[in-house]
C-alpha positions in Angstrom: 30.0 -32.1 -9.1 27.0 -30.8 -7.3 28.0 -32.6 -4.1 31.4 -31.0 -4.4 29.7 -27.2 -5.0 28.1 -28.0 -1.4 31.3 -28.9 0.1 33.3 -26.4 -1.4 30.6 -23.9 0.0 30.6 -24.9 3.4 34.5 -24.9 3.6 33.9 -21.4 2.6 31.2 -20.4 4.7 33.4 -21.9 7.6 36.6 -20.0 6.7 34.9 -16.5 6.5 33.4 -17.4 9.7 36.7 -18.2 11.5 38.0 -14.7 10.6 34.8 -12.6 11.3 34.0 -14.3 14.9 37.2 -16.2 15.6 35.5 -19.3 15.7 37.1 -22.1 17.8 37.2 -25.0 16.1 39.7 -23.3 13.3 42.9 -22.2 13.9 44.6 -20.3 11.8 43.5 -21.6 8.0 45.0 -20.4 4.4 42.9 -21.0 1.8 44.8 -23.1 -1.5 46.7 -20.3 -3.4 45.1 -21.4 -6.4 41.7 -19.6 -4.8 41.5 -16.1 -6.1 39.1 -13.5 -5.2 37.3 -12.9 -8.3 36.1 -8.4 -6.7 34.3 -8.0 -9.5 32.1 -10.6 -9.4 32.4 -11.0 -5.2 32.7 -14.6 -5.6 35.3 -16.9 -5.2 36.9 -18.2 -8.8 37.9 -21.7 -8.3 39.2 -24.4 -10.8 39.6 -27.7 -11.3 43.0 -27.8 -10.8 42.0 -26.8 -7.0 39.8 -29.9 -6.2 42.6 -32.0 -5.0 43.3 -28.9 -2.7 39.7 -28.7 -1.5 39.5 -32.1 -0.9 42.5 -31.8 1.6 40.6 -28.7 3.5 37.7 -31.0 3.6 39.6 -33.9 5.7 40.9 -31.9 7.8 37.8 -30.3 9.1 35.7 -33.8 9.0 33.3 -32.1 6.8 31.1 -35.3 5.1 30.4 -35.2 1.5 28.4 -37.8 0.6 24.1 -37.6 0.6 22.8 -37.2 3.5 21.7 -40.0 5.8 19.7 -41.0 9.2 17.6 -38.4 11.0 19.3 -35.4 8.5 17.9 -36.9 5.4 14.3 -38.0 6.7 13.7 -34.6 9.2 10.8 -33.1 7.5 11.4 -29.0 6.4 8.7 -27.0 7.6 9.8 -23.4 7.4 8.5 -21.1 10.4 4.7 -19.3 9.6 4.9 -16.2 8.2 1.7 -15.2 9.8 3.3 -14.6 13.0 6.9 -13.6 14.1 7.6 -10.8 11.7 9.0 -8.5 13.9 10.9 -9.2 17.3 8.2 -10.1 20.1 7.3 -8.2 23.0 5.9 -8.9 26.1 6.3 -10.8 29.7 8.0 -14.1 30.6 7.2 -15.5 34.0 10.2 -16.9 34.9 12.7 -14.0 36.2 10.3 -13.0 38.5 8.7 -16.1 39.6 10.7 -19.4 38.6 8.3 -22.1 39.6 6.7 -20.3 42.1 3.4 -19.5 39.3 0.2 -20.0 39.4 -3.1 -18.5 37.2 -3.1 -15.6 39.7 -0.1 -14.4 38.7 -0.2 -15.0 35.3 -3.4 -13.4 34.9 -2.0 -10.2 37.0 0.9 -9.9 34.4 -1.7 -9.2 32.0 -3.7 -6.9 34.2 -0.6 -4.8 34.6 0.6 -4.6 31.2 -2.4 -2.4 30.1 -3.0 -0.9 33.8 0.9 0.8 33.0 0.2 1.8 29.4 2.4 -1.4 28.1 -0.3 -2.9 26.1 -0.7 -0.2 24.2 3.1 0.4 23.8 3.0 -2.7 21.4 3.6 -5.3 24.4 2.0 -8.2 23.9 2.8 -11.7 24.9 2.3 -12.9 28.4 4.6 -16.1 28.2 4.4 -18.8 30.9 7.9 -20.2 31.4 8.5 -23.5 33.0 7.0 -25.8 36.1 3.5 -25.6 34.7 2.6 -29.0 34.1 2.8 -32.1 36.4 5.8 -34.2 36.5 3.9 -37.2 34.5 2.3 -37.3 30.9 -1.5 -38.8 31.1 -0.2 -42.1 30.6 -3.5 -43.0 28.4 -3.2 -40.1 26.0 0.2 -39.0 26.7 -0.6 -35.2 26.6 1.1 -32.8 29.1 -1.1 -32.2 32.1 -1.2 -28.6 33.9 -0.4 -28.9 37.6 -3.9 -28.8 39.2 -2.8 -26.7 42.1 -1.2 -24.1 40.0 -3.8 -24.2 37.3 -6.9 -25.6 38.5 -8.7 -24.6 35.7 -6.4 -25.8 32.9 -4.0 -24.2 30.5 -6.8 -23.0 28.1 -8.8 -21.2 30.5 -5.9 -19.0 31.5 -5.2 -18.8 27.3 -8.8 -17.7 26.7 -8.8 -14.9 29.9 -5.6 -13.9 28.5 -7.1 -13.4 24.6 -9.9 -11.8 25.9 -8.0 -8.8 27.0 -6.9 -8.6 23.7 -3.0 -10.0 24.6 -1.3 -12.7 23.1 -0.1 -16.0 25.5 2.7 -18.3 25.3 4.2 -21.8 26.6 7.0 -23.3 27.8 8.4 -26.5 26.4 12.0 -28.5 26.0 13.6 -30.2 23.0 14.6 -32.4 25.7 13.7 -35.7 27.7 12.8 -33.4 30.5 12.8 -29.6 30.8 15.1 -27.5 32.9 13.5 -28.0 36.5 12.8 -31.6 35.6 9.2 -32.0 33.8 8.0 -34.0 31.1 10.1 -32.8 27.9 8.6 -32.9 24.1 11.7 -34.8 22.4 9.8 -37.5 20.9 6.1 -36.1 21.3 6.4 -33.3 19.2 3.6 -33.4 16.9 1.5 -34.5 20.2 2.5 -31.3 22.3 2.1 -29.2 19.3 -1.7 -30.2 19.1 -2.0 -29.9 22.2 -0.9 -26.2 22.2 -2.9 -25.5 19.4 -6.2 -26.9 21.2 -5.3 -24.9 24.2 -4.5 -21.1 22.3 -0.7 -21.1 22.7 0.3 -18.4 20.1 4.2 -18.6 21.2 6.2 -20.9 22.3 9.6 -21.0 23.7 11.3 -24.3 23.0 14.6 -24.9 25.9 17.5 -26.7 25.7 17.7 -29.3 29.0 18.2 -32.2 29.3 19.3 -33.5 26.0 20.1 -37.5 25.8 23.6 -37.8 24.3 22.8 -39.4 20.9 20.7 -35.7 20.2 23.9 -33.7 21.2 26.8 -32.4 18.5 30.2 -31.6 19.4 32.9 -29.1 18.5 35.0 -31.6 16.7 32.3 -33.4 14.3 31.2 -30.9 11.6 27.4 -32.0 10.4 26.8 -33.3 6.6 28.2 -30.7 4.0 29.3 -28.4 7.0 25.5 -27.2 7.3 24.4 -27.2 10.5 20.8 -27.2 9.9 21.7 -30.8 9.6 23.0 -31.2 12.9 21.6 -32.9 15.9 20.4 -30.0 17.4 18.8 -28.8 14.8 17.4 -31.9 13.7 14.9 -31.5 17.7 14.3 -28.3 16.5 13.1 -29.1 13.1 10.6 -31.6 14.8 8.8 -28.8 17.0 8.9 -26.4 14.2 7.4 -28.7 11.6 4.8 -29.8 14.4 3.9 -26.6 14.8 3.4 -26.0 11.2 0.8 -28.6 10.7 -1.2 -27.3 13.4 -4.2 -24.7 12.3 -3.0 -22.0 14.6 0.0 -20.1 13.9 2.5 -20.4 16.9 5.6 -18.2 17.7 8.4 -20.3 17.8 11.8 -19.1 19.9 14.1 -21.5 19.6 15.9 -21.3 23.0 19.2 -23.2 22.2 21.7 -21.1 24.3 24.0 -20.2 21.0 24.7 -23.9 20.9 24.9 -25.6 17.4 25.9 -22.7 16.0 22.1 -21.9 16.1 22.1 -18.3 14.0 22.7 -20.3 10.7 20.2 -22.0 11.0 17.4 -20.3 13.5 15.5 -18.3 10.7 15.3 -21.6 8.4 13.6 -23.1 11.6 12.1 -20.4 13.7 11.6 -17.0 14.7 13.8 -16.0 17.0 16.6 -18.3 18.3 18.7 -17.6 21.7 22.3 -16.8 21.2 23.4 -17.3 25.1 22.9 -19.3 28.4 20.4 -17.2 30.7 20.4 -13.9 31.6 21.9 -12.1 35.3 20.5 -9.0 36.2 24.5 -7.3 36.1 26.4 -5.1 34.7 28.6 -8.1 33.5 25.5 -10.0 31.5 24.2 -6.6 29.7 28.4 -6.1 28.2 28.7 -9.8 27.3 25.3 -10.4 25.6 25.7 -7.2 23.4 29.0 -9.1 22.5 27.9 -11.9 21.8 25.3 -10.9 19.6 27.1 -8.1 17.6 29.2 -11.4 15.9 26.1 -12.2 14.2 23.8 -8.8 13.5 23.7 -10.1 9.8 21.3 -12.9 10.9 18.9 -10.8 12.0 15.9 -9.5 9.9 11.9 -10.0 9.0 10.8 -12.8 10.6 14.2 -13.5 12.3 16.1 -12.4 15.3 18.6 -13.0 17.7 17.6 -13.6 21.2 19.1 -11.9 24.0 16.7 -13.3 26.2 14.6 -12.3 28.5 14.9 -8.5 30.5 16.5 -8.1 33.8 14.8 -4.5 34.4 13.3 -4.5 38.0 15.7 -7.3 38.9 19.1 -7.3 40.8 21.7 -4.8 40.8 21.6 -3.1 37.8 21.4 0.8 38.6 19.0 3.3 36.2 21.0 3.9 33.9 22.0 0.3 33.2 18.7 -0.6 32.9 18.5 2.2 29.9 21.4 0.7 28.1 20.0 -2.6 28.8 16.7 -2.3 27.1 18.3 0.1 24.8 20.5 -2.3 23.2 17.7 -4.8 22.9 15.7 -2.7 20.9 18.5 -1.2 18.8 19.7 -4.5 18.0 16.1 -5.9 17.2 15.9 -8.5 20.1 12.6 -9.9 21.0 11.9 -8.0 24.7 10.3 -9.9 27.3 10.0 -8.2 30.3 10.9 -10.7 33.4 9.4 -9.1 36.4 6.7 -8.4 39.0 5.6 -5.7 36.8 4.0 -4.0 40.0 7.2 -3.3 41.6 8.6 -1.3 39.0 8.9 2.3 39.8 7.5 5.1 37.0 11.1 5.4 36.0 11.8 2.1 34.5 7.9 2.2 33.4 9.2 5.0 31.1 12.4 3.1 30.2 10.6 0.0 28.8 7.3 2.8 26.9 10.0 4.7 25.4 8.0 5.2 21.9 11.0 5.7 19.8 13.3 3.0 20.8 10.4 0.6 20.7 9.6 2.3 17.3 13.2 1.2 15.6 12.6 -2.1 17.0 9.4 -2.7 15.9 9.9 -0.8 12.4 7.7 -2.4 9.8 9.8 -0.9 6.9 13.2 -1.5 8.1 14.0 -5.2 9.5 18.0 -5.0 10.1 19.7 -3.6 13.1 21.8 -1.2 14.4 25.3 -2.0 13.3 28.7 -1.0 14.7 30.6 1.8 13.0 33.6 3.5 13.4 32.7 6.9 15.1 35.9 9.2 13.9 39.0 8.7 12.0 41.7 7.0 14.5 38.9 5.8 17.0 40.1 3.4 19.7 38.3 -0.2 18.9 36.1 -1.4 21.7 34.5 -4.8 23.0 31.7 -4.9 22.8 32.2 -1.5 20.2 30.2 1.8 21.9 28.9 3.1 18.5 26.3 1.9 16.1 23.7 3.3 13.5 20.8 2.0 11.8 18.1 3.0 9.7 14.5 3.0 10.1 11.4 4.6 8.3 12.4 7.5 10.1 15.7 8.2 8.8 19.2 7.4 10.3 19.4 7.0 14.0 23.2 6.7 16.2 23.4 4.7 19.3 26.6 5.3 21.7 26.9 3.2 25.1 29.4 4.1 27.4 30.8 0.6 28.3 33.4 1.9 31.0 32.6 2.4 34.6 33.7 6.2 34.6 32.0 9.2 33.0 33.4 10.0 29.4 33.7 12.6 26.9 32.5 10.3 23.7 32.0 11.8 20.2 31.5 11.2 16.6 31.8 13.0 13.3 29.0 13.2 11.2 30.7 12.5 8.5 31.2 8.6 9.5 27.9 7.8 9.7 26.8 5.2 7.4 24.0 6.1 5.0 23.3 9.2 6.1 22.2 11.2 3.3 24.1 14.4 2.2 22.6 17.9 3.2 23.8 21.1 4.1 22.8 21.3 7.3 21.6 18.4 10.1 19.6 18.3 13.0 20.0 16.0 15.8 16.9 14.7 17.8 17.4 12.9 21.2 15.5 9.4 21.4 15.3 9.5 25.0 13.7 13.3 26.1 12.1 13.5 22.6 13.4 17.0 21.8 15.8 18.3 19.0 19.2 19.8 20.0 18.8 23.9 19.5 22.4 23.3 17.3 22.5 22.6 13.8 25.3 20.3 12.2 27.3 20.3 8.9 29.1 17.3 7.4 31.9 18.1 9.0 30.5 18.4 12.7 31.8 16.8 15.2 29.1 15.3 18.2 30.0 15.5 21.7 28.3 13.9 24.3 28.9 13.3 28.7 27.7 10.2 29.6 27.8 8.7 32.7 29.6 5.4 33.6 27.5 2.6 31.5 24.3 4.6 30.2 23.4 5.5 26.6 22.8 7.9 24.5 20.7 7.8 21.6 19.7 10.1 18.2 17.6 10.3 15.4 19.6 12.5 12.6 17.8 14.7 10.2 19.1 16.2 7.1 17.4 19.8 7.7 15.7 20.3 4.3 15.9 24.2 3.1 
């Protein structure tokens, strides 16, 4: 009976999922007709008389039901600390700006700069080496990783300890691979060894890639994991050996699962870390900014204290994205509560994007200690054309109720929305509108019924804080 509840859930779980995000292994599914919706109770009512039906669903999405067995039933559960990781992180990533082309100068620089430009004290603080840090062998006596010794002559702690003493946080790069991306030692299989050895060195993040995978540790589309849960599957299974590594270690580390959306990683991500990847890497284009907000706005539920989608790492300072790209770009991750890791030499921006990335109240809402959910679509005015990715959200924070609008076309529009359609906004006579970006209150004053217009230019954003005026 108890095995069948678990079944029966996952079928469900999977069927609410193939109509929210359209996912791909479902076509078209009807639930039995014996299911009713039970509204009152926002459940699902199902009898007896329905288990012969349910067992049909079941064999036709491979869903086992039996106890679990191999690596699912024996992976230890560590949840992720809750010392660490509450809110999205912020800081620097190496590899956008350098790839493997790193060394302690650099990294030590990146600190440097982020309290020389005010981004310390901004909140800021991680400075994350990515990969190529280590030589391409393991010490073959004690099998720990080993720093390149051109790169990092003077070891991984040292640069930790410089790093710490500036009063910044510092992270690693690892692979729940054989090998990492660009080919060096991996920690599939050495888990509990790197994590000590992390631990010993300072690391208080670590992001955790995706390369390199043997076969036996992959899943595919076709094979659904025990009970339909895919915290049971294969790739969850190599991140449940970091993250339980990491948990027996006496420092709290950071862990970002970097899984690239595979495994259908934002089920389980918060069970295993805090923060979990929902793409392949980022492009500094027009093109990558559009898709990733996609991408992620299937699965804003997931995202809360201590757990957060990834849209990795920021492309401001890099490529072809024009200014006011670069605003929607780190707009989006901070309205959407997205970890923000800048990924570039941080002394080539110019005092414009230095004031894009400061911006107090955007990286206020993302970092609000009351308020752990993000922005959410909405539907801006009765008959409102549906976009993709949509062009209107709103979210709370400690502040009050705040309305994002990005203009996704590549044109100047006209874009409004009534006030009246925005969720949770509390009733008042009167409202106020403050602009997020200049920090100054529109002179106009707003009823219920107000409509609000704004001119933006092709792909920028616009952002407000919305105060009920209080007579």
């Amino acid at each position: 009976m108890c095995i069948l509840r678990r079944a029966w859930d996952a079928v469900l779980r999977d069927y609410c999922l193939s109509i929210k995000v359209q996912n791909p292994r479902f076509s078209s599914t009807v639930l039995p007709e014996q299911i009713a919706q039970d509204s009152e109770m926002g459940g699902i009512a199902v009898t007896l008389s329905v288990f012969a039906a349910i067992t049909a669903v079941l064999a036709q999405r491979d869903i086992p039901t039996g106890p679990l067995t191999g690596l699912a039933a024996t992976t230890p559960t560590s949840p992720p600390s809750k010392l660490i990781g509450r809110l999205p992180a912020l800081g620097w990533n190496s590899w956008n700006a350098y790839r493997c082309d790193i060394n302690e100068a650099k990294i030590i620089a990146a600190a440097s700069q982020l309290i020389s430009l005010g981004l310390k004290d901004a909140g800021y603080e991680y400075v994350n080496i990515d990969d190529c840090w280590a030589e391409m062998q393991r010490d073959p006596l004690t099998q720990r990783l080993v720093p390149d010794s051109k790169k990092f002559p003077n070891g991984i702690k040292n640069v930790a300890d410089k790093i710490h003493a500036m009063g910044l946080k510092f992270g690693i790069y690892s692979d729940a691979g054989s090998a990492t991306c660009e080919r060096y030692p991996g920690s599939l299989g050495y888990e509990l060894i790197d994590a000590e050895t992390f631990s010993g060195w300072g690391v208080d993040y670590l992001k955790y890639d995706n390369c390199n995978v043997p076969a036996n540790w992959t899943d595919t589309s076709t094979v659904v994991p025990p009970f339909g849960d895919w915290y049971h599957s294969n790739s969850a299974i190599r991140y449940r050996q970091m993250g339980h590594a990491l948990a027996s270690q006496p420092r709290p580390i950071e862990f970002a699962i970097c899984s690239w959306g595979e495994g259908h990683v934002w089920e389980w991500g918060s069970r295993v870390g805090h923060s979990w990847r929902m793409t392949k890497d980022s492009r500094p284009q027009w093109s990558f900014v559009k898709s990733f907000i996609e991408t992620n706005v299937a699965h804003l539920s997931k995202t809360d204290f201590f757990g957060h989608n990834d849209m990795d790492m920021m492309e401001i300072g890099n490529g072809d994205l024009d200014l006011l790209e670069q605003r929607t770009h780190f707009a989006a991750w901070a309205f959407l509560k997205s970890p923000i890791l800048l990924g570039t030499d941080l002394s080539a921006l110019s005092s414009e994007q230095v004031d894009i990335i400061k911006n107090k109240e955007f990286l206020a809402f993302n970092q609000d200690a009351t308020v752990g959910t993000p922005a959410l679509p909405f539907i801006p005015y009765s008959g409102a054309a549906t976009a993709s990715p949509p062009e209107y959200y709103a979210g709370r924070s400690s502040k009050g109720v705040h309305v994002f609008v990005i203009n996704t076309s590549s044109y100047k529009r006209t874009m409004q929305f009534s006030i009246a359609n925005v969720p949770d906004l509390l009733p008042a006579a009167d409202y106020r509108i403050h602009d997020m970006w200049t920090g100054a209150d529109q002179l106009t004053t707003y009823t219920r019924n107000s409509t609000v217009v704004v001119t933006l230019a092709a792909h920028d954003t616009a952002a407000y804080l919305i105060d009920p005026v209080r007579r």
